[in-house]
Structures are given as structure tokens and as C-alpha cells.
N, C-alpha and C positions, 0 to 999 in steps of 0.2 A: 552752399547753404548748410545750417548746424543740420546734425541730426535730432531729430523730435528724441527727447529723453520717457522713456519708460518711468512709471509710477514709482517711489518708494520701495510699495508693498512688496516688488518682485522682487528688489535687490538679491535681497538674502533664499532667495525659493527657485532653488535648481529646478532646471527639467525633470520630469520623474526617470528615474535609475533605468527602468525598463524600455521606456520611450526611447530612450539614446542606446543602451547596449545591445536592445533587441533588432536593430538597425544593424549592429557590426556585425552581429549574429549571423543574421538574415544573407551579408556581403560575403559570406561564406561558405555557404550552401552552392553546390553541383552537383551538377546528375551523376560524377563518378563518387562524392562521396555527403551523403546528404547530411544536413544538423541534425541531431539528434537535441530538441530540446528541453532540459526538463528544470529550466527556470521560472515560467511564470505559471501561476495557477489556475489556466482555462480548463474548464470540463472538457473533453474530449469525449463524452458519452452523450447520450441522445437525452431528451426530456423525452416522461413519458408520451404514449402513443394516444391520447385521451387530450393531452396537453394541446397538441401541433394537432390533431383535429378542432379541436374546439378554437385554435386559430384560423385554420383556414374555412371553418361554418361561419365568423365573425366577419373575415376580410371580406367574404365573398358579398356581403349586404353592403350595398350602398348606403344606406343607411349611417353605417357605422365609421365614417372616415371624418367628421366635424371634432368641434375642438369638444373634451369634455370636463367634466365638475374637479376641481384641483379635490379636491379628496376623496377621488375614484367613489365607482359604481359602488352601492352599499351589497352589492352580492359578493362582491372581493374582497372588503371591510368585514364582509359576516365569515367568511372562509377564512379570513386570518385569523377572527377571533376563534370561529373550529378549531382551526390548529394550534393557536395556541392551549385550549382547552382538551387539546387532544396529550398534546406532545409534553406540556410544561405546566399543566395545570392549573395555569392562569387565566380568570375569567377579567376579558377584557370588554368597555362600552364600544358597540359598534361605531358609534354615531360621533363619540367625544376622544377617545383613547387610543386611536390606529388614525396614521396617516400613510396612505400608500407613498412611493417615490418610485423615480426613478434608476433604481438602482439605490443601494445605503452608501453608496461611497459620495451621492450628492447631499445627501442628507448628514457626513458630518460638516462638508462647511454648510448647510443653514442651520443646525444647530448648533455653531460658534457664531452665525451670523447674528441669530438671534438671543443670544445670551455673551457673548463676551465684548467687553468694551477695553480701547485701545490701553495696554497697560493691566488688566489683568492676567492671572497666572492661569495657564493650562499644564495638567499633573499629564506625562503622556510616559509610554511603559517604555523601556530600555532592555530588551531590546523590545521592536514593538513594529507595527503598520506605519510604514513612513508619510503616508498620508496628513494624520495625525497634529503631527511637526508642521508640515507645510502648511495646511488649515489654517493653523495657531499662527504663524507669522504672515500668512497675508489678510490676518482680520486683527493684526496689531497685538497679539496677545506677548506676556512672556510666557518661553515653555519653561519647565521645569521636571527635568524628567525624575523616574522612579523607579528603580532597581528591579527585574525581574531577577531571580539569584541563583545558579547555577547549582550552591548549596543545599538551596531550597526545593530542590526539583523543577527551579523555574516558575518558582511560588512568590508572591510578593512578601516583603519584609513590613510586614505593616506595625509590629513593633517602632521601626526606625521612622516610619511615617508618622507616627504618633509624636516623634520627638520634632518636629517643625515645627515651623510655623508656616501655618496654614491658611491664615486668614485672611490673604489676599487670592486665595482658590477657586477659579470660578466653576473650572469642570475639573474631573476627572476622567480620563480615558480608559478602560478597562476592555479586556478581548478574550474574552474564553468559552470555548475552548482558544487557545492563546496561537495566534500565529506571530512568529512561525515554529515557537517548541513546542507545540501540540500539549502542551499545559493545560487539565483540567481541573477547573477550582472545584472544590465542595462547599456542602452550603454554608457552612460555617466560615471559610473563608469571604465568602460574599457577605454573609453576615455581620464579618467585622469591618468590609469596606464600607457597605451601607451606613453600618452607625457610625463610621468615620466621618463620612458623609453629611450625615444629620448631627453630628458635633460640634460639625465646621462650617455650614450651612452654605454647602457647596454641592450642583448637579455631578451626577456620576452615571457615565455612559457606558454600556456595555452593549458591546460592536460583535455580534453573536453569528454568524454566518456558517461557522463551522460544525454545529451540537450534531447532526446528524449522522455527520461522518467519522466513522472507527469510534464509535462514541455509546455506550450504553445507557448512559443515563441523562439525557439533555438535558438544563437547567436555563429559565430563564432568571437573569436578577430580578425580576419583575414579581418572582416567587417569594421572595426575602421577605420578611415582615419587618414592615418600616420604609420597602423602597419606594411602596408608592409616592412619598412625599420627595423623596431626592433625585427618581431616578428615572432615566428614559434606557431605551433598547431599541438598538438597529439592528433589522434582520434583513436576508433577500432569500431570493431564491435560485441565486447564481451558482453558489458552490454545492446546496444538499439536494437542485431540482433538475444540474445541468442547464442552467438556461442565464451562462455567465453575459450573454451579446444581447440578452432582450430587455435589462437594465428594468428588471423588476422588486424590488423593496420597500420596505417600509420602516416608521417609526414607531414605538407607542409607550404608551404612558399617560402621567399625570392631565386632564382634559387642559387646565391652562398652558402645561407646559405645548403641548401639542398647539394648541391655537396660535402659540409663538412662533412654532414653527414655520405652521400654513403662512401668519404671515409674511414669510422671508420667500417660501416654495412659491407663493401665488404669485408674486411678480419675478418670478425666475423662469416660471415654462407655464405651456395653456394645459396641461392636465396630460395624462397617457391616454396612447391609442387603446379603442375601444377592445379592440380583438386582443392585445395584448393581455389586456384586463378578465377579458372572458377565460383567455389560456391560462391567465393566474389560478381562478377558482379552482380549473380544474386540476391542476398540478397540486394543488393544494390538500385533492383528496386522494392523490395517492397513497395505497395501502400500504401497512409494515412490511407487505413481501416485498415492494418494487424496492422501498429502503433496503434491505437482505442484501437482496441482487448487486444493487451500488457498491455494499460494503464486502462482499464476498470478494468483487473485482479490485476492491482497492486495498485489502489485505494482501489477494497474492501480489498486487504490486508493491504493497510496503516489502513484504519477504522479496522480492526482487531488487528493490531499493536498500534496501539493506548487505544485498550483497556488492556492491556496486559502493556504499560505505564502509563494508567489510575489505575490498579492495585496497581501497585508498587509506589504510590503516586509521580509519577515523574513529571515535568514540562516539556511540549514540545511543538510545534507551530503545527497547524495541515496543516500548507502553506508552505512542504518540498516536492523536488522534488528530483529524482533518486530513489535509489534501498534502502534507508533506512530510519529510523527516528531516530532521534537525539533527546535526553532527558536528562533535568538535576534531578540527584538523591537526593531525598526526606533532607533536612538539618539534623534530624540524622543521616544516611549514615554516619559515620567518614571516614569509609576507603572504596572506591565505590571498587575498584580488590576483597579484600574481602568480599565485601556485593554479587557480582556477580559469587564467588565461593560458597559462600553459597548455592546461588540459584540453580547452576549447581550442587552441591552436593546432595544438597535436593529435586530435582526436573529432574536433569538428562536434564534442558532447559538452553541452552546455549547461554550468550548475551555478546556483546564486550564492554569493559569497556575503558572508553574514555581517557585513560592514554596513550594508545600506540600512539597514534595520536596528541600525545605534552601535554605540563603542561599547559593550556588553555582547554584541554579536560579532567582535572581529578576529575573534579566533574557529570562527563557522561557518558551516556550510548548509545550505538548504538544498533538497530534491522535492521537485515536483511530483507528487505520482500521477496526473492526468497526462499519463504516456502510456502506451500498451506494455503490454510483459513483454513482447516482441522487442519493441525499440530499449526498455531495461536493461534487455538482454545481450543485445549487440551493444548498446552503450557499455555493458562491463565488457564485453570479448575488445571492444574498442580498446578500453584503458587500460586490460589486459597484454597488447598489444604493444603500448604505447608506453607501459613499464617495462616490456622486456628490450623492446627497441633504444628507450634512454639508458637502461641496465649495461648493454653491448657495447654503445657507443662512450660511456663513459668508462667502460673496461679497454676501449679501444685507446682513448684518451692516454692510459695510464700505461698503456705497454711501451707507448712509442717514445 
């Protein structure tokens, strides 16, 4: 009998990078010598302690376990808008301009679900969240990417943008602070994307996840004057609240754009669990000290990441914010995927090699810092190791 053929849509839409490598990763690990991995970007610290009570005061009610309202409790809608009013100075409608999700990583496909038709253009950053890409090809879109520029500090070239043509544009992707080169735009730069934007009469997403971290001045585009007509904003609370596994986020923006949304989210899931919902608020009012704390522990692990890029003779800027550092690999590197299998073969320490993230990223390397200074630490005495080891052996090579 034939085999049943899969869709179209997947042809072209690989397994995600992580799903498959973190497998090989995994087949690797023994108790004599464990992985060290500092490839993907899970928090590895706790959500606060206000958080995980007010979850378990929640689960403990029977009450609270039925399906509930696709645009969460309005006590979590009223706490987003807090924070946003805290954090970014954006006053947002409770009731019309916040849509909770499930995590924002669901929320960008139904915001192409609900705005791109088969054969429009999505603008997606190079390098950039490979997400992005895939979204855009299983809802028919074309991509068309756009230069993050190394020249630039990793700033967009929106001079060159200017010289397209645009007009078959349906969104824009934008991510800043920028993963994975820890790029922070100012306002003026958001301010020239925005009236790009409104030029070309094209939405423009900015995928914000990161502002809290190694980060002093957080910026939503939502602040721009002018964005409220173009522009939406996905935030969570995975990477600034530690609560990457409880797939808590949201959208917000313009009230029509938002209602577009709910209509794709409503026949996708029955709404998020109650308690989860209740744990949001309260994570939500986390003070500026518990933020400190996060950032104090993820500084000294940048200076520990950093020396671990100082290692591997890589170049990298020590002025990155978010959960990683970004580094270009040493000019003999030929092939960086295989200079970074090496390292995990040899060394059992596992680092992302900047191909996945576009051809703008294939002379790169990415470090996770949600790894203790501890694991840092032995990952360098590792690769320390593991240079002087190939060092010997190729002086060995050469005598005989």
C-alpha cells in the first residue's frame, strides 16, 4: 500500500534544529562524563516564590480546573497592563489591547495565521528566531529576509530597506532586544521601522521576550508614536520571569488587530489553566529587586561566558543583553557546525552554532548563560583540556 503523503505545507519546514540536535546531545551524556549544555535558552532559576504559591493556592480549588474565557481572567489582562505601565510606559485597554497566550511562541503563527494570505511577503531578520521562517512557510507566505549587519552593531540597515519594494509586505518581524546578538535598538531606530511601516502599510511585530535581562532600559515598540496603527508586541514571561515550561504570554496592541487574533487563538485551545493564570499576576508584580537578583547572576555568568569565548579565540562584544552571547569564530574555523561538533564530541560541552539562525550567522557561535558558573566553569577547564590534548597529538602527528 502507498504511503499516505504529508501536506504541502511541511515540505520545506525542517524539524526545529533543537528538537533533533538536543537528541544527539542527550545520547551522549554518562555518568563518567556529563553534557554540559549551554545551547538552548531555558531558565534554569526559579520563578519567584509568590509566583509557585499562588499556583499551588489555585490548583488546590476544585473549582478551578474547567475550561476558561480565551482572553484569560481580567485580573491577568489588568497586571499585564501594570507592567506594561510600570516597565515601558505604555498604557494599554484591559479589556480590547492584551491577549494572554499560551506562550508567544504560539502567538507568532496565529498572528500570520490571521493576517497573511498564501503568496504574501514576510520581512524576517538574518540572522534572527528561526521560528519566524517556518511560521511564514507553513501559512504559504514568501520570506524575504533583512540584513541584521555586523557593521552595524547588529543594527538594521533600514536605509537599504527603504530602497525595495515593499509593497507586497504583509508583516514585519522585529526582536529586540535582538536574539541571538543581544542587540538593543533605541528609540529612534524603532521609530524609523515604525514609519516604515506606516509608508508601506504593512504590520510590524516585535517579538520582546528578552528587555529585562542585562538590559537597562526596556523599550516596548508599543511606545513609538505612530505604532499604535501598525504594530503588535509579543511578550511572555518565560525568559525575564523564569517560567520558560508554564507557556505563559501574550499579545497586544491595536483592539481590531487583537480581535483578529482571538479569532485564529479561539479555535486553537479552550483558554489557559486557571492557576496558571492566577501565578501570572503574581509574577507579574515582582519588584525591581527580584529583577537585580536575575541580573546580577546572569552578569557573572556573561564574565564566565565570556571567558570560555575568550578560549576559543572567538570575537564577541562584552555590551549583550538577554540570555546569551554571541561570537564570531576564530578565521581558521572553515566550517564553524563542524568545529562545534568537534567540541561537543571532545568535550561532551555543547554550544549553538550560528547557521541555524540564517547565513548572516554562519561564521557564529551562540552561549547559553542559563548554566551555573559552576558548569561555565568546568565547560572552560573542559575545552581547556581538550586544546591541549589536540595540541599534543598533532605535535605527535608531526614527529613521526
Amino acid at each position: 500500500m502507498e504511503m499516505i503523503q504529508t501536506a504541502k505545507r511541511i515540505q520545506n519546514v525542517e524539524e526545529y534544529y533543537f528538537s533533533k540536535k538536543l537528541a544527539e546531545v542527550r545520547s551522549l551524556d554518562s555518568p563518567e562524563l556529563r553534557v554540559i549544555n549551554l545551547g538552548i535558552g531555558s531558565p534554569d532559576l526559579a520563578p519567584s516564590e509568590n509566583t509557585i504559591e499562588a499556583l499551588i493556592v489555585s490548583a488546590k480549588n476544585p473549582a478551578n480546573h474547567g475550561y476558561q474565557n480565551y482572553k484569560g481572567i481580567p485580573q491577568l489582562r489588568e497586571a499585564i497592563a501594570g507592567f506594561y505601565k510600570k516597565v515601558y510606559y505604555v498604557s494599554l485597554n484591559t479589556e480590547t489591547e492584551i491577549l494572554p497566550l499560551m506562550g508567544s511562541k504560539e502567538g507568532i503563527m496565529h498572528v500570520c495565521m490571521a493576517f497573511v494570505n498564501e503568496g504574501d511577503e514576510v520581512l524576517i531578520p538574518d540572522p534572527g528566531y528561526p521560528t519566524y521562517a517556518s511560521v511564514a512557510k507553513l501559512t504559504g507566505a514568501k520570506i524575504v529576509t533583512y540584513q541584521m549587519k555586523e557593521e552595524l552593531g547588529w543594527g538594521i540597515d533600514v536605509a537599504a530597506l527603504k530602497k525595495r519594494d515593499l509593497s507586497n509586505v504583509k508583516i514585519m518581524w522585529v526582536n529586540f532586544p535582538h536574539m541571538p546578538t543581544g542587540r538593543i535598538a533605541s528609540k529612534d531606530e524603532l521609530k524609523e521601522l515604525v514609519d516604515l511601516a506606516r509608508a508601506n502599510n504593512f504590520l510590524i511585530v516585535n517579538d520582546n521576550p528578552y528587555s529585562l535581562i542585562l538590559n537597562e532600559s526596556p523599550m516596548s515598540i508599543l511606545s513609538i508614536e505612530g505604532a499604535d496603527e501598525v504594530a503588535l508586541e509579543l511578550n511572555s514571561l518565560s525568559k525575564s520571569h523564569n517560567m520558560a515550561g508554564w507557556r505563559i504570554g501574550w499579545v497586544a496592541g491595536k483592539k481590531e488587530y487583537i480581535e483578529a487574533v482571538l479569532r485564529v487563538k479561539s479555535n486553537m485551545d479552550s483558554g489557559m489553566f486557571l492557576g496558571l493564570q492566577h501565578a501570572a499576576v503574581e509574577a507579574l508584580k515582582n519588584g525591581d529587586d527580584w529583577f537585580q537578583k536575575q541580573n546580577m547572576i546572569y552578569k557573572k555568568r556573561q564574565q564566565a561566558a565570556g571567558k570560555i569565548l575568550e578560549e576559543l579565540s572567538c570575537a564577541f562584544s562584552k555590551k549583550q543583553s538577554g540570555l546569551f552571547m554571541w561570537a564570531k569564530a576564530p578565521k581558521e574555523i572553515a566550517d564553524v557546525e563542524k568545529w562545534i561538533d568537534k567540541i561537543l564530541y571532545g568535550t561532551n560541552v555543547f554550544i549553538t552554532p550560528g547557521f541555524i539562525f540564517g547565513e548572516a550567522g554562519r561564521r557564529f557561535i551562540r552561549i547559553s548563560l542559563c548554566a551555573t558558573e559552576e558548569k561555565l566553569n568546568e565547560a572552560l577547564e573542559r575545552i581547556k583540556k581538550w586544546k591541549v590534548s589536540r595540541a599534543t597529538n598533532n605535535q605527535e602527528l608531526t614527529t613521526q
